[in-house]
C-alpha positions in Angstrom: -21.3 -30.2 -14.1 -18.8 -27.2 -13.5 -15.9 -26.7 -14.5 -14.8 -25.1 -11.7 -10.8 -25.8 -10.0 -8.9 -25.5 -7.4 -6.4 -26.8 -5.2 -6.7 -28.8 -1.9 -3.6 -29.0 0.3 -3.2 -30.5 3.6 -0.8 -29.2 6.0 0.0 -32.6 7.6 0.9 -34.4 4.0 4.8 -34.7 3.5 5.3 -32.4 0.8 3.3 -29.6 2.1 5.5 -26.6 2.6 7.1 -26.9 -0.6 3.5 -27.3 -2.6 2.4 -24.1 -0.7 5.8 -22.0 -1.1 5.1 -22.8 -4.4 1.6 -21.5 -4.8 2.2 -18.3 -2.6 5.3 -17.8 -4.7 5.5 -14.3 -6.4 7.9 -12.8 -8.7 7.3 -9.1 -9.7 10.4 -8.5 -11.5 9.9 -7.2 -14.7 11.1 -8.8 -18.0 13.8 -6.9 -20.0 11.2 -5.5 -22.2 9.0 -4.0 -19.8 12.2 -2.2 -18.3 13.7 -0.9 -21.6 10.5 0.6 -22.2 10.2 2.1 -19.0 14.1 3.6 -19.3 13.5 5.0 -21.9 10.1 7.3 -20.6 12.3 7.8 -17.7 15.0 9.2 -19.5 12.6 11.3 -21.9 10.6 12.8 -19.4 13.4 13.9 -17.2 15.4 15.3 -20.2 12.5 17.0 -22.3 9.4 17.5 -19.5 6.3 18.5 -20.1 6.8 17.5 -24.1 7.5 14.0 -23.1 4.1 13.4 -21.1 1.9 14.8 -24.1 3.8 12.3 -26.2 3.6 9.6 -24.3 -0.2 10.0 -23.1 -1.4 10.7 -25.8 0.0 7.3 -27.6 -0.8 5.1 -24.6 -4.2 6.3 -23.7 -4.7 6.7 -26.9 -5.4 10.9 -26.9 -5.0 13.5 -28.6 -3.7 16.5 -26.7 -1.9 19.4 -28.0 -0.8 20.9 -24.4 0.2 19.5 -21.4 -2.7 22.2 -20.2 -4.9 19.6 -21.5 -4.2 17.4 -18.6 -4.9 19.4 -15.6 -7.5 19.4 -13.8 -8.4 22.8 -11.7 -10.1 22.8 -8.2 -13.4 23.6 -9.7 -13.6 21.1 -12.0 -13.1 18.5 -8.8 -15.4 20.6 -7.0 -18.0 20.6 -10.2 -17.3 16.3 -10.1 -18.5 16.2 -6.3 -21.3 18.3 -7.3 -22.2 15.6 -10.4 -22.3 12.1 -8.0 -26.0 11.2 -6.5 -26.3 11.8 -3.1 -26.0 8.1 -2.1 -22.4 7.7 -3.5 -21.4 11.5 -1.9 -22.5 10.6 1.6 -20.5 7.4 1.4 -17.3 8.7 0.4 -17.8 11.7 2.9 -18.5 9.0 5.8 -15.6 6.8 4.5 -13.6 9.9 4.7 -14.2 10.7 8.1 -13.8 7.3 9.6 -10.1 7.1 7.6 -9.3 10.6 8.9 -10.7 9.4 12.6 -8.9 6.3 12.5 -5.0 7.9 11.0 -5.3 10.7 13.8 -4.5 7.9 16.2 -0.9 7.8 14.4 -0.2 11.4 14.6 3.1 11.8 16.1 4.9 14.7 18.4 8.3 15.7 18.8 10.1 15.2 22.0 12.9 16.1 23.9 14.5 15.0 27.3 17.2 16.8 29.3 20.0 15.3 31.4 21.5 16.3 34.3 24.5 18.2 33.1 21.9 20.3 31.1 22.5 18.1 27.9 19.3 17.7 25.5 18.2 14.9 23.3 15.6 14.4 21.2 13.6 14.1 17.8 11.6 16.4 16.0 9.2 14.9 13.9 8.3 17.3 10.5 5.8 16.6 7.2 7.0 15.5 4.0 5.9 18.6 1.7 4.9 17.3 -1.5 3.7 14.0 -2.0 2.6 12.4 -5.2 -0.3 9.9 -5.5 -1.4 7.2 -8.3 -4.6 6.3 -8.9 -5.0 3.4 -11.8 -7.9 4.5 -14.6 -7.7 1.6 -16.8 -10.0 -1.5 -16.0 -11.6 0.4 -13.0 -12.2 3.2 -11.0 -10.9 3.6 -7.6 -12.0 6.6 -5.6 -10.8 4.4 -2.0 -7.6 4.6 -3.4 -7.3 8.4 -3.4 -9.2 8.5 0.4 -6.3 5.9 1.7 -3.3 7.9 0.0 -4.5 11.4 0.8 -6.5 11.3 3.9 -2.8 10.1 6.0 -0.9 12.4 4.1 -3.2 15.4 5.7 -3.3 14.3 9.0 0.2 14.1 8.7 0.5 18.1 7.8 1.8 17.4 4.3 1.9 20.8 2.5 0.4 19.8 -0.9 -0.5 16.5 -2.4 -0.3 16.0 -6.3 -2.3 13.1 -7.7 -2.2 11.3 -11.2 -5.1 9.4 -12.8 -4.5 8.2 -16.2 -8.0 9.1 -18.3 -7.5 6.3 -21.4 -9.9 7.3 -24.1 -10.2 11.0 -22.4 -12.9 8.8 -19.9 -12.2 10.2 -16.5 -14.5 8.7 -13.0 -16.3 11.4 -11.6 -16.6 9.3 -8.4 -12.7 9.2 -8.4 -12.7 13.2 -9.1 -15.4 13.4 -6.5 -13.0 11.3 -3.9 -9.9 14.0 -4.7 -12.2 17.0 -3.7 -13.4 15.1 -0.8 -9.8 14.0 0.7 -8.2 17.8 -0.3 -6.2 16.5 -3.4 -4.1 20.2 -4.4 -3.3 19.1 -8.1 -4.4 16.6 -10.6 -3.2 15.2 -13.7 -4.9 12.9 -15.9 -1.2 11.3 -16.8 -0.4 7.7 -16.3 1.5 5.0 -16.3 5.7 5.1 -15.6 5.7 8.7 -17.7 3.6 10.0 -14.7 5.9 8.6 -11.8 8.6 9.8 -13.9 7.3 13.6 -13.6 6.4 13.3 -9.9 10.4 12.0 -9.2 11.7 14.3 -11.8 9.6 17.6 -11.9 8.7 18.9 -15.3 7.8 22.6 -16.3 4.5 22.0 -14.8 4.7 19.0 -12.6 6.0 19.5 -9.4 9.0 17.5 -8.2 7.3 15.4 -4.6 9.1 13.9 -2.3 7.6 10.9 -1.5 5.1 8.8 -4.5 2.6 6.7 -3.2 -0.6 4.2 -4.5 -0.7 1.1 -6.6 -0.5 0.8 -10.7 0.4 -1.9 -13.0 4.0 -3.4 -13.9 4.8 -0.4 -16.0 4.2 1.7 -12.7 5.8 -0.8 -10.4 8.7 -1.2 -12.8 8.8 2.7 -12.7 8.6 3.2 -8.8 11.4 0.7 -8.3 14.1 2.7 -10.7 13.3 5.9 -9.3 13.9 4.8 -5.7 16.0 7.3 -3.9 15.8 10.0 -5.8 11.9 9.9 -3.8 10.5 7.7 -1.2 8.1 5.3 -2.3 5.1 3.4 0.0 5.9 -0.1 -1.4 6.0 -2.0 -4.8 3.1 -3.8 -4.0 2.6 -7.5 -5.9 -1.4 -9.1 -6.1 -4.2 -8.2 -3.6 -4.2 -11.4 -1.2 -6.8 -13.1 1.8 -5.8 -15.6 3.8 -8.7 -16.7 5.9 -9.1 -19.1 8.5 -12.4 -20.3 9.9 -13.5 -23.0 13.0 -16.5 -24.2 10.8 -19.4 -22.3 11.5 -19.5 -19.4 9.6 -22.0 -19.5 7.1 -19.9 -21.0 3.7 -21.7 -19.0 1.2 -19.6 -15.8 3.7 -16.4 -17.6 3.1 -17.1 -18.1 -0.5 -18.1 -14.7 -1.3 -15.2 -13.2 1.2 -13.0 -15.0 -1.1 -14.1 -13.7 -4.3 -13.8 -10.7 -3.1 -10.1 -10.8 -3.3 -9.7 -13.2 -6.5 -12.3 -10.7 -8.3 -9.6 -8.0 -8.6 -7.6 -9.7 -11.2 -6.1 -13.0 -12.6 -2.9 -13.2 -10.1 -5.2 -12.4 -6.8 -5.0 -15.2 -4.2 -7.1 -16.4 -1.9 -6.8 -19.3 0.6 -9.3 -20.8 3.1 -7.7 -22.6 6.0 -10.1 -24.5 8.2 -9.3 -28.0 10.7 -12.9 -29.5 9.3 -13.0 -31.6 6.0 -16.7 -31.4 5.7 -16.4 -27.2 6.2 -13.9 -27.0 3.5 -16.2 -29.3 1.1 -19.4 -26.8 2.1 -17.6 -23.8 1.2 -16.2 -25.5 -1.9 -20.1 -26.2 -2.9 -21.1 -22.8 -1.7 -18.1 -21.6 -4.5 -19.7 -23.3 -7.5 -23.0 -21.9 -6.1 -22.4 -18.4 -6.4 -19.6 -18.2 -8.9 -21.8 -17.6 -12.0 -23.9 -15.0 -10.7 -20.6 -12.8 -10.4 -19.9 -10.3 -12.8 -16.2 -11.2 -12.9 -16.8 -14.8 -12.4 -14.4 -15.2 -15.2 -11.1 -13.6 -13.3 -12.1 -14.9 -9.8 -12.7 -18.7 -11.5 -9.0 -18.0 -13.4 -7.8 -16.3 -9.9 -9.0 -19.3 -7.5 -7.6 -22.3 -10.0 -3.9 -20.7 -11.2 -3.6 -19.6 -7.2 -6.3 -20.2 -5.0 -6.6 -22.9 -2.0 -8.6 -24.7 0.8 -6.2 -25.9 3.5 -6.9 -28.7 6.0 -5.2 -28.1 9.0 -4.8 -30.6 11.8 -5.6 -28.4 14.8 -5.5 -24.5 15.5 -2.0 -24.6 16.2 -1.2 -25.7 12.8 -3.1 -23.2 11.6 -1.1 -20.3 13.1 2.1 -22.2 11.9 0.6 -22.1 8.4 -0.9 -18.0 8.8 2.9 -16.8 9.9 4.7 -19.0 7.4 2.5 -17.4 4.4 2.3 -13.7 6.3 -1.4 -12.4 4.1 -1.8 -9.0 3.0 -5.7 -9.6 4.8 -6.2 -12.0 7.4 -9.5 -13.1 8.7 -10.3 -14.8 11.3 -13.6 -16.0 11.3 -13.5 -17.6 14.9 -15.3 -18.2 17.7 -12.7 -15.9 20.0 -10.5 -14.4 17.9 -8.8 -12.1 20.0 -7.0 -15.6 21.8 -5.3 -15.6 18.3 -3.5 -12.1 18.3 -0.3 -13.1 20.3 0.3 -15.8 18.2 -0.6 -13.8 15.1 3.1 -12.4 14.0 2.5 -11.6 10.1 -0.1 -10.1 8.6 -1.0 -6.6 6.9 -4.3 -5.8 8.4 -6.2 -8.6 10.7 -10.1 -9.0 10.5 -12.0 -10.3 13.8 -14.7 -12.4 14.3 -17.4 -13.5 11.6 -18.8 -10.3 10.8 -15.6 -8.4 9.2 -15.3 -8.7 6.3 -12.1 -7.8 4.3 -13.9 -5.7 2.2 -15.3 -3.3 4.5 -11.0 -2.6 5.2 -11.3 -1.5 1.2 -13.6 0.9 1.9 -14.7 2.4 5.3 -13.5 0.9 8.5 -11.0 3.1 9.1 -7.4 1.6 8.8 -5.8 1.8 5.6 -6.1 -0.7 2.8 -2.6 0.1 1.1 -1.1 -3.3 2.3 2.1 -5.3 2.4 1.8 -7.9 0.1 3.8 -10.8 -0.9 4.9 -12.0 2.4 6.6 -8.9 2.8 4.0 -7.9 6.1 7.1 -10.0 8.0 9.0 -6.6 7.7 6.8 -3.5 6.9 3.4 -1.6 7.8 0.1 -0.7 6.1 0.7 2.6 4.9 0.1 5.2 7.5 0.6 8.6 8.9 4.3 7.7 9.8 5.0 7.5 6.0 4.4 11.1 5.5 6.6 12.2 8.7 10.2 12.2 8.8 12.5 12.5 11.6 15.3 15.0 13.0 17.6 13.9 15.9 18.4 17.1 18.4 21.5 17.2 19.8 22.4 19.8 21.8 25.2 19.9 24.5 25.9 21.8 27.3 29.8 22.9 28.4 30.0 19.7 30.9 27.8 17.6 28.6 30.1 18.2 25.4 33.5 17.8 28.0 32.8 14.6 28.9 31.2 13.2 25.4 34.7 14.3 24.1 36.3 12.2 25.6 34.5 8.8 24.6 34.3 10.7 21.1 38.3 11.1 21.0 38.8 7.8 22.0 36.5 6.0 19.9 37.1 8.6 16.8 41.4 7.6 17.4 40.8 3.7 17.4 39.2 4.6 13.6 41.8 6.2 12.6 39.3 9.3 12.0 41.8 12.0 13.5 39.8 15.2 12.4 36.8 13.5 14.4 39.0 13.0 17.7 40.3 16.3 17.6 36.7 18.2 17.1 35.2 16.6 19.7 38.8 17.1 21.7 38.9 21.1 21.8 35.6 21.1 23.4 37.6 19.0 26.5 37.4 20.8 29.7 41.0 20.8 31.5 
């Protein structure tokens, strides 16, 4: 007998919304220790620099370096990692690379300007961040998609030079992750982590470049770290558990859905995934095909903890419903393993990245279809984007006037500028008044 859980909802029960508000429910504020901790390596590393990241690395990752020389890496030591990785893993990352690049030139951007009639130009000019920073977690695994997602946009968008961090706990660095960095055109690395590293990318140290912009997931210490020093840099998101919602007609082959769903809850204990489906039978199949396959995983421990603290299989009354139930939760990764699922895009208004059809599965987003897998999570796809080339662009208005133009555009200027009381404002725009 297994001992395997989790829960059954059904959307047409009284007491539905609440149970499922409940379960999609996530809170990433930090608890007061977490942020005195992370004060405190803010304030260090800003006041004292480079000392302040040897300290602090070498206690939490538990080495012993003398230098902050000691945690960079040169160009040839990337290049020497690339060299290191069979040719199997190399040719992936290189094609993974190209499709991402193929795929985030489609965003690229141009400036524009139109003219009016009394010679009066608008427009915007759209120019490159010029240093961004990028995190790459070290600890429990390695993630060499993570540096092709962050960097690969970033250089399409014509950002100057991209710094990344990688934490290397124990002095054990990936060279796959290393070998990802030479492949994407990573400038700078240094094997720092944790909130001491996103405190040298906002702050600058003697060595570490100040960036403008930090991007790429980490753990609370990082996410605690990324929300303090908001402003001072951009940031991509402070992004909460990796999450697939998935919704399926009933013929897709269950063990699919199982596995698709693991794939998700395998990444750590606070994952979620959710199976909705308007057949009872289906959701009992894919529940069977769950306790099939679960102990042959490697992690079946975390996806097993994963799928019981905030996993689900949803009965839905109809296809409608389901819609209602995919916008109210707004996934991080949404497939739709239909029959037709391109009829479900108009009525799709929520989701991070949208899978079509029986044959994509989320995890090929991780890696190599193209778009990016850094995702809104937490519901939070009802008001932002997967990260992009957009995020590495920023924006100028133009504004230029001509004699006639700026005459005229006084005058609503003095008007509106008097009933504010902003008297310096009406007269600036006033003097340029033709009589």
């Amino acid at each position: 007998m297994s001992n395997f859980s989790i829960k059954r909802l059904d959307a047409s029960e009284a007491g539905f919304l609440p149970a499922l508000d409940q379960l999609i429910a996530w809170d990433m504020v930090s608890d007061s220790a977490v942020e005195s901790t992370v004060t405190e390596i803010l304030q260090q590393v800003r006041s004292r620099g480079d000392a302040a990241l040897v300290e602090y690395s070498n206690r939490f990752d538990r080495r012993d370096c003398s230098s902050i020389d000691d945690f960079c890496l040169q160009a040839d030591q990337l290049q020497q990692a690339l060299q290191s990785i069979d040719s199997e893993t190399r040719s992936a990352l290189e094609i993974a690379a190209e499709r991402i690049r193929d795929y985030h030139s489609h965003q690229l951007q141009q400036s524009w300007q139109y003219q009016e009639a009394d010679g009066t130009m608008l427009g915007q000019q759209l120019t490159a961040l010029e240093r961004v920073g990028i995190y790459v977690p070290g600890g429990k695994a390695s993630y060499p998609s993570s540096v092709l997602m962050n960097c690969i946009p970033a250089r399409v968008a014509g950002v100057e030079e991209v710094i990344m961090m990688v934490p290397a706990p124990d002095n054990e660095l990936s060279p796959i992750v290393l070998a990802a960095a030479a492949i994407a055109g990573v400038d700078k690395v240094f094997t720092i982590g944790g909130a001491q590293a996103i405190a040298a990318l906002a702050f600058g140290t003697q060595t570490v470049p100040r960036v403008d912009k930090i991007v790429g997931p980490g753990n609370i210490y990082v996410a605690t770290a990324k929300r303090m020093v908001f402003g001072r840099v951009g940031l991509d998101m402070v992004a909460g558990p990796s999450e697939i919602l998935i919704v399926c007609d009933g013929e897709t082959d269950p063990d699919w859905i199982a596995m698709d769903l693991f794939s998700q809850a395998e990444h750590d204990e606070n994952a979620q995934s959710i199976l909705i489906a308007w057949d009872a039978s289906y959701l009992d199949a894919v529940y069977q095909s769950i306790e099939k396959l679960l102990p042959e995983m490697e992690r079946r421990a975390i996806i097993s903890e994963s799928l019981a603290n905030r996993g689900a299989l949803i009965k839905v009354a109809d296809q409608s419903q389901a819609v209602s139930v995919c916008n109210h939760i707004a996934p991080e990764h949404l497939e739709l393993s239909v029959a037709d699922p391109q009829a479900w895009l108009p009525k799709i208004r929520h989701a991070g990245a949208i899978f079509m059809g029986r044959h994509s599965a989320e995890a090929l987003g991780d890696y190599c279809a193209g778009p990016n897998h850094v995702l809104p999570t937490s519901a939070t796809s009802r008001f932002s984007s997967p990260l992009g080339v957009y995020d590495f662009q920023k924006r100028s208005s133009l504004i230029f006037c001509s004699e006639q133009g700026a005459s005229d555009l006084g005058r609503v200027a003095s008007v509106l500028g008097r009933g504010e009381s902003l008297t310096a404002h009406a007269r600036s725009a006033e003097y340029r008044i033709k009589d």
